[in-house]
C-alpha positions in Angstrom: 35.3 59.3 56.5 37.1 59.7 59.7 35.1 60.5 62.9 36.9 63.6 64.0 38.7 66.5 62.3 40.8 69.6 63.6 39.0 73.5 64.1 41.3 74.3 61.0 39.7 71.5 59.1 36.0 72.0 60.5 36.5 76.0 59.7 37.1 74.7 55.7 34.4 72.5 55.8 32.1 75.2 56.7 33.6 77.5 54.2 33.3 75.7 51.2 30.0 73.6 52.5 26.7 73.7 51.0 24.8 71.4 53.3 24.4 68.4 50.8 23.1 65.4 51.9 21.8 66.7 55.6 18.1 67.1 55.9 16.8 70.4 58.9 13.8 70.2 60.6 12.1 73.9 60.6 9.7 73.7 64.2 8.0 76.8 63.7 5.1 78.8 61.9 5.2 77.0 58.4 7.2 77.9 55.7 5.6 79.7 52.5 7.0 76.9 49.8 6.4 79.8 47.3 8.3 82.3 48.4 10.7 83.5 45.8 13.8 83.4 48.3 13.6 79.6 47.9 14.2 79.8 43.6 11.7 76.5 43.8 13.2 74.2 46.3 10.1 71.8 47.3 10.2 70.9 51.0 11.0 67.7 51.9 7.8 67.2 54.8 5.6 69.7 55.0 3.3 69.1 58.0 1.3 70.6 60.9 0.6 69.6 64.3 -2.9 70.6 64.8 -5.6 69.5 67.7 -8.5 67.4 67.0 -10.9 67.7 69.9 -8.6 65.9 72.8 -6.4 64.5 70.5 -3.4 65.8 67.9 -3.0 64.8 64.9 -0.7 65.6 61.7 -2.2 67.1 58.3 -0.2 68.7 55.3 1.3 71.9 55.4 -0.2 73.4 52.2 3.1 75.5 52.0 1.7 77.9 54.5 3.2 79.9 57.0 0.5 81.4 59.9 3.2 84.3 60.6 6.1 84.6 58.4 8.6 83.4 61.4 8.8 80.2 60.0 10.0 81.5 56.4 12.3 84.1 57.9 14.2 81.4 59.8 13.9 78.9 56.4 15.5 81.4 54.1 18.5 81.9 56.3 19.3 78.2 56.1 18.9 78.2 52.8 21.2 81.3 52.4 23.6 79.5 54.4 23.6 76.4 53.2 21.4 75.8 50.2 21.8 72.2 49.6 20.1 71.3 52.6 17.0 69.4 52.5 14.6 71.7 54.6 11.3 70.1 55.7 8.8 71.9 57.6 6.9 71.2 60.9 4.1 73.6 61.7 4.1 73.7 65.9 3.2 77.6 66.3 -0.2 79.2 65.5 -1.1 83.0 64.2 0.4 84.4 67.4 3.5 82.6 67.5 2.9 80.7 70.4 1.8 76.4 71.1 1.0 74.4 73.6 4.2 72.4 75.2 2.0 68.8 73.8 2.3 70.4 70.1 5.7 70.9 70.3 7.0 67.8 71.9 4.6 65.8 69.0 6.6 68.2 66.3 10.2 67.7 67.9 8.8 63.7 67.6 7.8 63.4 64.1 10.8 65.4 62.9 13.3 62.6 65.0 11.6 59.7 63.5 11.5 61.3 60.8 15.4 61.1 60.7 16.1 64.3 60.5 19.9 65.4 61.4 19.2 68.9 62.7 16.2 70.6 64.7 16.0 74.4 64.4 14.0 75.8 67.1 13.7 78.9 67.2 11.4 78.8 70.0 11.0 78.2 73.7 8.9 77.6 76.9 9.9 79.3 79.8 7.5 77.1 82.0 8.7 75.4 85.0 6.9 72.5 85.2 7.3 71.6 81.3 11.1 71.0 81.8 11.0 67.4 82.0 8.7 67.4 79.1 11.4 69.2 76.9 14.0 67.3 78.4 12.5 63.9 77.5 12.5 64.5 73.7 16.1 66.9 73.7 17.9 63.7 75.4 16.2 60.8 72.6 17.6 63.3 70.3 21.4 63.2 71.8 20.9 59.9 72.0 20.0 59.1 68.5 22.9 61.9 67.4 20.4 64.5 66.1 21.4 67.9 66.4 19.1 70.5 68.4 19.9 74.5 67.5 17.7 76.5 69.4 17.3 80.1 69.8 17.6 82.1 73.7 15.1 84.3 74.9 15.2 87.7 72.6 14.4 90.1 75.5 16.6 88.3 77.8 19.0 85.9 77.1 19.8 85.4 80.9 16.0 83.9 81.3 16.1 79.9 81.5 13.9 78.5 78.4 13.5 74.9 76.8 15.0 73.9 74.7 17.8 76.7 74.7 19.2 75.8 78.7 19.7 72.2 78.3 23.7 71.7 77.8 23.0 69.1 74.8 22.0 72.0 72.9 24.0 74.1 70.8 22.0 77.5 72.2 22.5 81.0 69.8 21.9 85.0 71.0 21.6 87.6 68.5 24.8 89.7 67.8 25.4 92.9 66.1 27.8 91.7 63.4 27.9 92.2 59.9 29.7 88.6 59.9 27.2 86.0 57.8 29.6 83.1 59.0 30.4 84.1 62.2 30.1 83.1 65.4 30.9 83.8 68.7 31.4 82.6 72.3 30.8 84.1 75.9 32.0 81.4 78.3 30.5 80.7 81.9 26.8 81.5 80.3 24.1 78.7 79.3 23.8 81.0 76.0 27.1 81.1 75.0 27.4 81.1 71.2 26.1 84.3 69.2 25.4 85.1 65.5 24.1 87.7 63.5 20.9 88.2 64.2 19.8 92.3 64.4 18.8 94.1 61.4 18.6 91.4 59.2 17.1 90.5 56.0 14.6 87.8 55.6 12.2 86.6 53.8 8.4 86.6 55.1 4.9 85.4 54.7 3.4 87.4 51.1 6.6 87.0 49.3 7.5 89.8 51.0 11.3 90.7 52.3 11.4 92.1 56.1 14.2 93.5 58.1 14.7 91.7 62.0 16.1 91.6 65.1 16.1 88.4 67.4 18.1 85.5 68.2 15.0 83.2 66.4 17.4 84.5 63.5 20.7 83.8 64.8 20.2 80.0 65.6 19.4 79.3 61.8 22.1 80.8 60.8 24.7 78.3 63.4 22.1 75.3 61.8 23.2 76.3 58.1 26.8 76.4 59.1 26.1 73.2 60.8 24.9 71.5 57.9 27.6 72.7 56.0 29.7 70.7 58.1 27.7 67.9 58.6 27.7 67.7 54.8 31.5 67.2 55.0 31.6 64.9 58.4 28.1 63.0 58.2 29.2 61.0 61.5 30.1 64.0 63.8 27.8 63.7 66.9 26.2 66.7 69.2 29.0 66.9 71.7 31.5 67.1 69.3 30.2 69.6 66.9 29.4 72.0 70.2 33.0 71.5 71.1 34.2 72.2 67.4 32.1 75.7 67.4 33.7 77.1 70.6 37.1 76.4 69.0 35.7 78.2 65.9 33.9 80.9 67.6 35.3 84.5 68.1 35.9 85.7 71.5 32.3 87.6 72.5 33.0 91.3 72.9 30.9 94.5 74.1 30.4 96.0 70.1 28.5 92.8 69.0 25.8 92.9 72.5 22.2 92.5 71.6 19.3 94.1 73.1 18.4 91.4 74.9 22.3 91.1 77.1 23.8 94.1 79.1 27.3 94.6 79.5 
């Protein structure tokens, strides 16, 4: 398999990819196993982070999801590419928020895990937790794993970790109608978008739930991701980021999100 191919090439790849062979790590909520959207597909990890006293420590999953977030972003990867192996890796409680220590042990365990994608459609806005995100977002470019994260939903202009590191491949929410598309707004630390307002998902209950946010845009980039991973198994970070702006669309006012301004 040869280490690089053309947009042309990378733009087939994705087309007629299904994700075989390239395992995602969902950081997020949980993932209800028994949601009908998955038609059965078992999980390959299913765990949570959880505190014990001063201490973390990792126990199953039990298929649970403590929002419905965590499903939502599943299902679209498995839309997108459905021969991925999905595992899940429970970092965010009931109100859909963690401590920075429980998602830097998640981001861990999912890397040694070997997983070849991280979908995190999450962030921490905090200041003094940068070098904290940074630490585990660089082993990960190191060790070739691929981070998707998702911006800021009510303002994509607002620096969060993991989404403002350059390693990253970072997605906004776009109006677009376009499953497979994607789009770029150069000179922006956000500067890919996918569909990601009044969509479709599946949620906690086996229940289906219309959405707006970019926490539904970046798993749709990881599916097409696998997709090409699937095809290209040696493709690194900075080359698949570069590949995706020379797919992406030029960004235009009639796909702007809530969260931009003109």
């Amino acid at each position: 398999m040869k280490d690089w191919i053309s947009p042309v090439e990378a733009a087939e790849a994705i087309a007629r990819g299904r994700g075989r062979g390239v395992r995602i790590a969902v950081l997020d909520s949980g993932i209800e196993a028994s949601h009908p959207a998955f038609h059965g597909k078992f999980l390959c990890d299913d765990i949570a982070i959880v505190e014990d006293g001063h201490k973390l420590k990792v126990v199953p999953g039990h298929g649970r999801d403590l929002f419905g977030h965590g499903t939502a972003v599943a299902g679209i990867i498995h839309q997108v590419a459905p021969e991925a192996e999905i595992g899940s890796i429970r970092v965010l409680g009931e109100s859909l928020s963690a401590r920075t220590a429980i998602i830097l042990e998640g981001a861990r365990q999912a890397i040694d895990r070997g997983y070849h994608i991280l979908n995190c459609s999450l962030g921490c806005g905090i200041l003094e937790h940068v070098l904290k995100y940074k630490a585990w977002v660089d082993e990960a470019y190191l060790r070739g794993v691929h981070v998707v994260a998702a911006c800021n939903s009510s303002d994509y202009g607002r620096p969060e970790w993991p989404a403002y590191f350059t390693s990253v491949l970072t997605v906004n929410m776009a109006r677009t109608e376009g499953q497979r598309e994607i789009y770029y707004k150069p000179g922006h630390h956000v500067a890919f978008s996918a569909q990601g307002v009044d969509v479709e998902v599946p949620w906690s209950g086996g229940a289906i739930k219309k959405v707006t946010g970019s926490s539904f845009a970046a798993p749709r980039v990881t599916g097409m991701l696998a997709c090409l991973l699937g095809e290209l198994p040696s493709l690194d970070p900075l080359h698949a980021k570069l590949l995706f702006k020379e797919l992406a669309l030029p960004w235009n006012p009639e796909i702007m999100a809530p969260n931009q301004r003109p």
